[in-house]
C-alpha positions in Angstrom: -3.5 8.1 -30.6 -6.6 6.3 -30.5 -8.6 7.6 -33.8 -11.9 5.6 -33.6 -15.1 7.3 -33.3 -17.9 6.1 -31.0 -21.0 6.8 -29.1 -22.4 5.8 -25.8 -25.3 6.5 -23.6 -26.3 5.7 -20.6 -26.9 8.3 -17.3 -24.3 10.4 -17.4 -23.1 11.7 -13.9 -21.5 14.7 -13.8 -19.3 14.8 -10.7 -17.7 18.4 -11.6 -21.2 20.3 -11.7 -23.0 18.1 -9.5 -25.5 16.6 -11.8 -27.2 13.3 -13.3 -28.8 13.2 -16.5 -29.3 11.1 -19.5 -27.4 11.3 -22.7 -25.1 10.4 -25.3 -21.2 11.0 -25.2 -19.1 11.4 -28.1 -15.8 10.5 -28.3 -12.8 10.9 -31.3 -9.5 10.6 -31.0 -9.6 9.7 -27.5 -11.1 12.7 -25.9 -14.8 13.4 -25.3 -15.9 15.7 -28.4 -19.5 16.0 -27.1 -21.9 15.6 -24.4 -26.0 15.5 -25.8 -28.0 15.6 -23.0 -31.5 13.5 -23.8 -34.6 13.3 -21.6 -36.1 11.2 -23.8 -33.4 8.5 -23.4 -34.5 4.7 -21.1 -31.0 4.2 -19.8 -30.5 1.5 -17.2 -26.7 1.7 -16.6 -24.6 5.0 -15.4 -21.3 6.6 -17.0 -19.3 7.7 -14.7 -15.7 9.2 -14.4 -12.9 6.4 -14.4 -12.1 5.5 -10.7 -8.4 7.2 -9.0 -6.5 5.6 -6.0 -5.6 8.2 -4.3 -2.2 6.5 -3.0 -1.1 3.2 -3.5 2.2 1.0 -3.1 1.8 -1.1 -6.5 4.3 -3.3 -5.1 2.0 -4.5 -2.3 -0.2 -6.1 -4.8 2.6 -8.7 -5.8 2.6 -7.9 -9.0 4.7 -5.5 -11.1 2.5 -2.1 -12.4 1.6 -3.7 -15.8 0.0 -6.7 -14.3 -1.6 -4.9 -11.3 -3.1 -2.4 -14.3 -4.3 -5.5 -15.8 -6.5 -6.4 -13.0 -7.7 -3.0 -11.7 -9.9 -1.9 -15.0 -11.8 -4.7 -14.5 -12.8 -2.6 -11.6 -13.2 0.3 -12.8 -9.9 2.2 -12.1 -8.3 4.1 -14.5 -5.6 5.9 -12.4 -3.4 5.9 -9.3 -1.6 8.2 -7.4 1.1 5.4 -6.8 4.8 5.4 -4.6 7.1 3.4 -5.1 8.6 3.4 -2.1 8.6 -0.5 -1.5 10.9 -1.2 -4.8 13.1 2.3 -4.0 14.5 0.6 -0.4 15.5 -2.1 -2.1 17.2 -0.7 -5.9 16.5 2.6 -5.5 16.2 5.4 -8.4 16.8 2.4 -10.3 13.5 0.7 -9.3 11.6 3.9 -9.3 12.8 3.9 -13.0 11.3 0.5 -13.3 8.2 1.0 -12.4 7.7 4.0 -14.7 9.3 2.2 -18.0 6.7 -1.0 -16.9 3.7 1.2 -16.4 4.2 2.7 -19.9 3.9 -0.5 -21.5 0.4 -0.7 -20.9 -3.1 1.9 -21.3 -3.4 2.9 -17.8 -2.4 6.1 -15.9 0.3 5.7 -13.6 1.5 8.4 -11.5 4.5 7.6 -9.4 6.1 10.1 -6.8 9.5 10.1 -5.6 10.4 8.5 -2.2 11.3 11.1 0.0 12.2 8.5 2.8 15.0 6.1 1.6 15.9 4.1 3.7 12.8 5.1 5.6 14.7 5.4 9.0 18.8 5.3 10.2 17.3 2.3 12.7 17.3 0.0 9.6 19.3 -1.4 6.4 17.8 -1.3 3.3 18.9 -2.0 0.1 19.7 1.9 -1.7 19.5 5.1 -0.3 17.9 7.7 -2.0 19.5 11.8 -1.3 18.6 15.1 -1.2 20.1 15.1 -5.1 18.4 12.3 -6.2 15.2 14.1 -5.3 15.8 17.0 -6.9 16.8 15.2 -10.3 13.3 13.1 -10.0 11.1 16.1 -8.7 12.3 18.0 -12.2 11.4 14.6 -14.0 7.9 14.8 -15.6 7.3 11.6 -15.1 6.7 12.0 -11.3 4.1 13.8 -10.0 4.9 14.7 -6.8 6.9 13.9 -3.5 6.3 11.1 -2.0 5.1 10.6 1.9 7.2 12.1 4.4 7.1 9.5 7.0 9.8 11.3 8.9 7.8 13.4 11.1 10.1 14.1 14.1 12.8 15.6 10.9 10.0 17.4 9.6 8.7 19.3 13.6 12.7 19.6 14.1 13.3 20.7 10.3 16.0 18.9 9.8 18.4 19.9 6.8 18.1 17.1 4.5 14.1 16.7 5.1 13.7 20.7 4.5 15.7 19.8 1.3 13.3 17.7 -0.4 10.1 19.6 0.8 12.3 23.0 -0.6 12.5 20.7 -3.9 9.3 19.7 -4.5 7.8 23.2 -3.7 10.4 24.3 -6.5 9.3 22.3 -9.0 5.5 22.7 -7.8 4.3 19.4 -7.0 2.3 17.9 -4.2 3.7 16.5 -1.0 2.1 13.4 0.3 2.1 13.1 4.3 2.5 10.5 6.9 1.8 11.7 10.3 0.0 8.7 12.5 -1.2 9.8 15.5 -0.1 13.5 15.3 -2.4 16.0 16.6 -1.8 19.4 18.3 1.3 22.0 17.8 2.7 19.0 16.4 0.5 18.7 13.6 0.3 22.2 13.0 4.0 22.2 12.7 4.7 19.4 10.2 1.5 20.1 7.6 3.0 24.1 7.9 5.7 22.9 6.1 3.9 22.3 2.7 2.7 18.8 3.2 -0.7 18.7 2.4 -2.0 15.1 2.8 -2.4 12.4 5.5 -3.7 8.5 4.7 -2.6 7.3 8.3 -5.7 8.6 10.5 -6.7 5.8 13.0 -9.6 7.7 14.7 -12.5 10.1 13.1 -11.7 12.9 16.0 -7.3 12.6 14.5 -9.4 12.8 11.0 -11.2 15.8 11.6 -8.7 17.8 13.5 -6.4 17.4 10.9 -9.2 18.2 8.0 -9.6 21.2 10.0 -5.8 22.1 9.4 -6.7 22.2 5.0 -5.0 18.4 5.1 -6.5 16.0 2.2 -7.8 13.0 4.3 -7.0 9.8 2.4 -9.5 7.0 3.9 -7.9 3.9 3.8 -9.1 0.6 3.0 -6.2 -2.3 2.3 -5.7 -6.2 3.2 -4.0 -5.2 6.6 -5.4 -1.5 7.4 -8.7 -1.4 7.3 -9.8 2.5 8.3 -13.0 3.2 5.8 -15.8 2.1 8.4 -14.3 4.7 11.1 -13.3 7.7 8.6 -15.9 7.8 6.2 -18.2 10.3 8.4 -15.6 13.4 7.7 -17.1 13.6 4.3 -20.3 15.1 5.4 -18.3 17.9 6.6 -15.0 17.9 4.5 -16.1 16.2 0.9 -13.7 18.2 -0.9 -11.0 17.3 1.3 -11.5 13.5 1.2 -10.0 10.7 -1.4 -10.3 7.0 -1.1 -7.3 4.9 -1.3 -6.0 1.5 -0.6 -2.7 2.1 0.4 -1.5 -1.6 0.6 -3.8 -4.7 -1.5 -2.6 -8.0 -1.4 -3.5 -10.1 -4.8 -6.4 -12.2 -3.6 -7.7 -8.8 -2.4 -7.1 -7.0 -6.2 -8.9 -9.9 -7.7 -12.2 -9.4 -6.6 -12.7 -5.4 -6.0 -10.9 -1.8 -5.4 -12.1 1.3 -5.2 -15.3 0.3 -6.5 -16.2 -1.4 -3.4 -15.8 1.5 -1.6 -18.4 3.8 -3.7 -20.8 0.8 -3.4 -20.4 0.6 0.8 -20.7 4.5 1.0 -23.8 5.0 -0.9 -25.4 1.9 0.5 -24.7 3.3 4.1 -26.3 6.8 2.8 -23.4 9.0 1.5 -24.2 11.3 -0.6 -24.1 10.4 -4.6 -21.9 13.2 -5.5 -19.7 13.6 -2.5 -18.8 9.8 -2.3 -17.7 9.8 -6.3 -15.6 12.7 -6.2 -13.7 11.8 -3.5 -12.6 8.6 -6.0 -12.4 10.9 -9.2 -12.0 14.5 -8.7 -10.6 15.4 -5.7 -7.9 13.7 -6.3 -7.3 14.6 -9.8 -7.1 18.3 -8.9 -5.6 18.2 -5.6 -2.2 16.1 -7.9 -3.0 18.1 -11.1 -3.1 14.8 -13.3 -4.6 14.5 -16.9 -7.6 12.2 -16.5 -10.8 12.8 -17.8 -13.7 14.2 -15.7 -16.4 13.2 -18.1 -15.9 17.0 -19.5 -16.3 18.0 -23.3 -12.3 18.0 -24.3 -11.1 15.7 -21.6 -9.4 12.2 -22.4 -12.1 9.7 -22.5 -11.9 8.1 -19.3 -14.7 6.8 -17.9 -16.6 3.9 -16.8 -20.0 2.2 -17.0 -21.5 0.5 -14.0 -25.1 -1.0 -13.4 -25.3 1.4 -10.8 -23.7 3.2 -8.2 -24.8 1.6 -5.7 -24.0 -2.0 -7.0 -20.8 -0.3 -8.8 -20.4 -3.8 -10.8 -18.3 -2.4 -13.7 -19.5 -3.5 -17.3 -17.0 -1.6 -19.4 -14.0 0.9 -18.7 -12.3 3.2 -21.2 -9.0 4.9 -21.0 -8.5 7.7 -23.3 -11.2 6.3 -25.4 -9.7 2.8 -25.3 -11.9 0.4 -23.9 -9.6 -1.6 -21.4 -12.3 -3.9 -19.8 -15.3 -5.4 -20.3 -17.6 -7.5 -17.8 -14.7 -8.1 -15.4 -12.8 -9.5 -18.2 -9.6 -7.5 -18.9 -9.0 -6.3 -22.7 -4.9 -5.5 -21.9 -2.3 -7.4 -22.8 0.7 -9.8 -20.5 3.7 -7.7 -20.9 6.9 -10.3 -20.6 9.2 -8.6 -17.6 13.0 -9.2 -16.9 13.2 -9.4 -13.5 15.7 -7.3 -11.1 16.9 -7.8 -7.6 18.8 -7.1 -4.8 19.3 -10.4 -2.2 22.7 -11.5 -0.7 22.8 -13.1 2.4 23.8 -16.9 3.8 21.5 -19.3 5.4 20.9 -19.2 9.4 20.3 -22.3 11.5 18.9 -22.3 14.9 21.7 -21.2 17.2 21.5 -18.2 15.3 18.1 -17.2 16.6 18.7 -18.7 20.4 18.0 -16.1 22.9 19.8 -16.2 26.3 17.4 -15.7 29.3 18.9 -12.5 30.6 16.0 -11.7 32.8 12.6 -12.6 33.6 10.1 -10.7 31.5 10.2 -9.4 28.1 8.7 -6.8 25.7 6.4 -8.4 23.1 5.3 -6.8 19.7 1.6 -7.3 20.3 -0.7 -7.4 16.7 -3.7 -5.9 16.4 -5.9 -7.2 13.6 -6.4 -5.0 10.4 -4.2 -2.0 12.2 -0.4 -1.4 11.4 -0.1 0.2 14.9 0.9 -2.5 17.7 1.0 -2.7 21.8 4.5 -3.2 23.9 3.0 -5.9 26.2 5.1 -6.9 29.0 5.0 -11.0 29.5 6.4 -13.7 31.4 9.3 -14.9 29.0 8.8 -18.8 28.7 12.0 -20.6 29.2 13.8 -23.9 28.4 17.5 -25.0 29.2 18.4 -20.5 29.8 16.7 -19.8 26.5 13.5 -17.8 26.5 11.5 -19.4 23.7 8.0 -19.2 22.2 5.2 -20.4 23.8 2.0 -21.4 21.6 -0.1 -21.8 24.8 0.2 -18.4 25.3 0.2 -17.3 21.9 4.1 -15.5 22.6 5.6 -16.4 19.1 9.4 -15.7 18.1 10.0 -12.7 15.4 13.0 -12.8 13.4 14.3 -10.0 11.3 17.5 -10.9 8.9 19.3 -8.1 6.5 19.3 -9.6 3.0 21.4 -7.5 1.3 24.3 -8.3 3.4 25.5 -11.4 6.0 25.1 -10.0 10.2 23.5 -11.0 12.9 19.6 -11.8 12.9 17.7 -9.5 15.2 15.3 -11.5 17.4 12.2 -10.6 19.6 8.7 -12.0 20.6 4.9 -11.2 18.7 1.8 -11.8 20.2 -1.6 -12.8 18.4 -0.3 -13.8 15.6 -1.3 -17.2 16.6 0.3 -19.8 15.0 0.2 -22.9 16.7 2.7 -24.8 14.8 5.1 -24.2 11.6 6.4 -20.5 11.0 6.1 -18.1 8.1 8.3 -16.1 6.5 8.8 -13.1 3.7 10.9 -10.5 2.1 7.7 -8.3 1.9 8.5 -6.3 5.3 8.5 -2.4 5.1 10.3 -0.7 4.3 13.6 -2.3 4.5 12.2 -5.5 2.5 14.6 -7.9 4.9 13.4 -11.1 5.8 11.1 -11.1 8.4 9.8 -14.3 9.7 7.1 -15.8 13.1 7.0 -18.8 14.1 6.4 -21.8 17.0 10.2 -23.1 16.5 13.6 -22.0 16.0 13.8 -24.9 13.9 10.4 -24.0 11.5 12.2 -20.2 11.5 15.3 -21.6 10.5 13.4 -23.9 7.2 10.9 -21.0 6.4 13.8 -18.5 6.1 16.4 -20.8 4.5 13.3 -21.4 1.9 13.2 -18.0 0.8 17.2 -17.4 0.7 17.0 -20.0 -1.8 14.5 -18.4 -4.1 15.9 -15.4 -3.7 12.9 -13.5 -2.2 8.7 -14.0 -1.9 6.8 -15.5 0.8 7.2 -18.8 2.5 5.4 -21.1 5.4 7.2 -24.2 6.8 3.9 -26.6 8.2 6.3 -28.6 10.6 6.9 -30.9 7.3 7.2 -29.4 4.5 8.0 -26.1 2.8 5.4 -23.8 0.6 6.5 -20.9 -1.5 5.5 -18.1 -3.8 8.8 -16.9 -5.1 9.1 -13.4 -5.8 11.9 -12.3 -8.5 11.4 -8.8 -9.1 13.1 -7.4 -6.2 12.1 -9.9 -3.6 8.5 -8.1 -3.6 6.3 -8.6 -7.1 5.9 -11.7 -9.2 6.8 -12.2 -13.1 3.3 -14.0 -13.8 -0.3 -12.5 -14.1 -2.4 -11.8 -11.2 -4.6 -14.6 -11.2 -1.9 -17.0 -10.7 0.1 -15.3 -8.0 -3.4 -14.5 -6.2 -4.1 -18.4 -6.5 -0.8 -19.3 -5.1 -1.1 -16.1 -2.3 -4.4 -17.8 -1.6 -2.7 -21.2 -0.7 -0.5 -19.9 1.3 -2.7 -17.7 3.5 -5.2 -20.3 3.9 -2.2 -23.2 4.9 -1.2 -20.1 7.8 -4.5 -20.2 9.1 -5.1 -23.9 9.6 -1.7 -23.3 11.4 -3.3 -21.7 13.9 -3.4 -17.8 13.0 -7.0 -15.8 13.0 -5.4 -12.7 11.4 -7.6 -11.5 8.5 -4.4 -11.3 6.3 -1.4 -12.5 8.2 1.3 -11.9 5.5 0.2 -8.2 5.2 0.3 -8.2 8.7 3.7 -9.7 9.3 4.7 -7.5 6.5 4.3 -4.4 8.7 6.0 -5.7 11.8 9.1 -4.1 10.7 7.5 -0.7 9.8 9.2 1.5 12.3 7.7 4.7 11.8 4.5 3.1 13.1 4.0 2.9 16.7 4.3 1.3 19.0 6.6 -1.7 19.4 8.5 -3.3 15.4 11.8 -4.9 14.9 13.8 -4.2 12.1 17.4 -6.4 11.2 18.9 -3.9 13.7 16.8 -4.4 16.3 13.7 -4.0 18.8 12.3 -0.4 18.1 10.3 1.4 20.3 7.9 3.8 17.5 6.7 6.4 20.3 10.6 7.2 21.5 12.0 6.3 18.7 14.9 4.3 20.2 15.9 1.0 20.2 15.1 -0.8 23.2 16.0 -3.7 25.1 14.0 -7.1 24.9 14.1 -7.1 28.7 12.1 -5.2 31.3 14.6 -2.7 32.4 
């Protein structure tokens, strides 16, 4: 227990009773003993309540929980609401349990759920499998808050046995049920949040937003390197404010380094948002809505909190965690914590004929990308083709996708991606939800071939193969998060999204992007090892116009 005694001013915002004032806090033994209000006290800088993400795949950042925690206080976050999801397809309870024992190593407030989707779908192979039993022993565990974000929404509307099974078990055990319903609207929607589930962080439009606020569902507004849905969403807080938490979902290093949920509070008050609305939906909401011990600024709570030059600006001078001050002027006050790393990665190296596609008609179904969205297009093309083999054509911006199971040696599924524009080289990565296979785009069979052989050699991370030579950032901790601190792995990240670019690509983060071409559960067109997979049927589905 932290036992030091200390006082600070500064004006104090009280997001629980709506109010602003200036005064003095107290704090002993890590909680907040007393709050003085003084209207006699010049303050220039606010206290406010430490900041929450309200649902977050640590993973995503590249670094393991102890690092990422490292590098969020400097922004003010004290908390998040995070799945671990990513590390679960790939080791399963086992990486759950890894994430927990890493978090604890550090002064930060993790709250991990369990993964009600592993593997996410049957269409894929991942690495573990997580069962109805293995939900129910984590659901009892007090080290995880809640269930994790049902993503299978047809199993949910049907109420399938093993789905009904894990919402039964979370209900039993009283904790929160995270949702993942893109696109659902209607009886449908009605249907699937009837069944206990009681968020949703994959609206696209404000109208999806508000009919499902209307139905009691938290909306999560999302902001992360590859979905960007803040702009869009924010409006349903005039209506709903109690209803709506701000999240990143997915935040790629370079991202982490330089702002979080901060930025968020600063864009919605500069764009007019109310004060009070805007900073409960990044402290309070979510702290009540998934029942988690962090301090509201309240006489008695732990001593989390923040101090920012305003909330507007929301640069963060200091941040305390149960009255331990983890960060001052964006310069972090926790310790490296040294990490063994674990894995899961067996599979041989491909060459070219292994990735040749016959010509076996005329036109083809093509993934198409759209920038900062994880849903995509099935666009019907002109296959380009050379000696019977349909191959990818720069000029038109038709790139080959490959998708490669790592944890075992079979056949590379193959299709074709649009606007991811490379115009030379290829790229490649074992970052691809939610199986975490190798998933690679590029202008040649042969560049595929060097990329992907790159990263079966390290083992997992991401790779890019300019034509020449090959660049890597090796990730050892199940293909997905780096050993070293966040600086260096952002540096490095950096490098490597800046080399795809002069290659051609105008994506705002094409490794996040290329990382969700395999997410199946998102419509409309994704590949996973097994296959082209059509999201709104949710079949697999030829290559070739039928």
């Amino acid at each position: 227990m932290n036992k030091e005694t200390f006082e600070i001013s500064g004006n104090i915002v009280d997001v629980v009773n709506k109010k602003l004032f200036p005064g003095t806090i107290r704090v002993k033994n890590g909680r907040i003993e007393k709050i003085l209000k003084a209207s006699d006290l010049d303050c220039k800088n606010y206290i406010l309540p430490g900041l929450i993400d309200s649902h977050v795949h640590i993973e995503s950042s590249m670094v393991v929980p102890s690092e990422f925690a490292r590098t969020a206080v400097t922004h003010g976050t004290v908390a998040s609401i995070s799945d671990p999801h990513e590390i679960a397809n790939v080791l399963g309870v086992d990486g759950v349990d890894f994430m927990i024992n890493n978090g604890k190593q550090v002064p930060f407030k993790f709250f991990f759920g369990a993964p009600s989707c592993v593997p996410a779908t049957d269409f894929e192979t991942s690495g573990a499998v997580i069962n109805v039993d293995d939900i129910e022993k984590m659901l009892s565990n007090d080290d995880i808050y809640y269930l994790s974000e049902m993503m299978n929404f047809p199993g949910v509307i049907n109420e399938n046995k093993d789905v009904m099974a894990k919402l039964k078990a979370a209900v039993k055990n009283n904790k929160t049920i995270d949702g993942h319903a893109p696109g659902l609207l209607g009886n449908d929607a009605k249907s699937y949040f009837n069944k206990g589930i009681s968020t949703d962080h994959e609206c696209f439009t404000l109208d999806e937003a508000m009919e499902k606020a209307a139905l009691g569902v938290k909306i999560l507004i999302r902001e992360g390197s590859a979905a960007r849905n803040f702009d869009n969403l924010l409006p349903v807080i005039k209506t709903y404010p109690d209803q709506v938490m701000f999240c990143s979902d997915d935040k790629h290093p370079d991202e982490l380094l330089s702002g979080h949920i901060n930025e968020l509070i600063s864009r919605a008050i500069k764009s007019g948002y109310d004060l009070i609305d805007v900073l409960r939906a990044a402290t309070l909401n979510p702290c009540v809505h998934y029942n988690i011990p962090v301090g509201m600024l309240q006489p008695g709570d732990p001593a989390d909190f923040i101090v920012v030059d305003s909330p507007a600006g929301m640069n963060v001078l200091q941040t305390y965690i149960d009255g331990i001050k983890v960060s001052e002027n964006k310069n972090t006050l926790i310790p490296s914590v040294e990490v063994k790393p674990v894995n899961r990665f067996n599979v041989s190296k491909i060459s070219p004929e292994d990735i040749s596609v016959k010509a076996d008609g005329k036109r083809i179904k093509v993934i198409e990308v759209i920038d900062g969205e994880l849903v995509t297009k099935n666009k019907i093309v002109d296959a380009t083709v050379n000696n019977g083999q349909v191959v990818s054509d720069t000029g038109k911006d038709i790139l080959k996708i490959v998708v490669l199971n790592r944890y075992t040696n079979s056949p590379p599924a193959v299709a074709f991606v649009h606007n991811f524009g490379l115009k030379s080289g290829a790229v490649a990565s074992t970052v691809a939800h939610d199986s975490h296979n190798i998933i690679s785009v590029g202008t040649s069979d042969e560049a595929i071939c060097h990329a992907v052989n790159s990263l079966i050699d390290i083992k997992g991370g991401i790779t890019l193969n300019d034509g020449n030579e090959n660049f890597a950032l090796p990730l050892p901790v199940a293909g997905l998060m780096s050993t070293e601190p966040a600086t260096v792995v952002a540096e490095k990240y950096k490098l490597l999204d800046e080399k795809t670019k002069t290659l051609g690509s105008k994506l705002k983060a094409p490794f996040m992007t290329l990382s969700f071409l395999a997410l199946l559960v998102i419509p409309e067109l994704k590949i996973s090892d097994k296959g082209l997979f059509d999201g709104n049927k949710f079949e697999f589905v030829s290559l070739f116009e039928e």
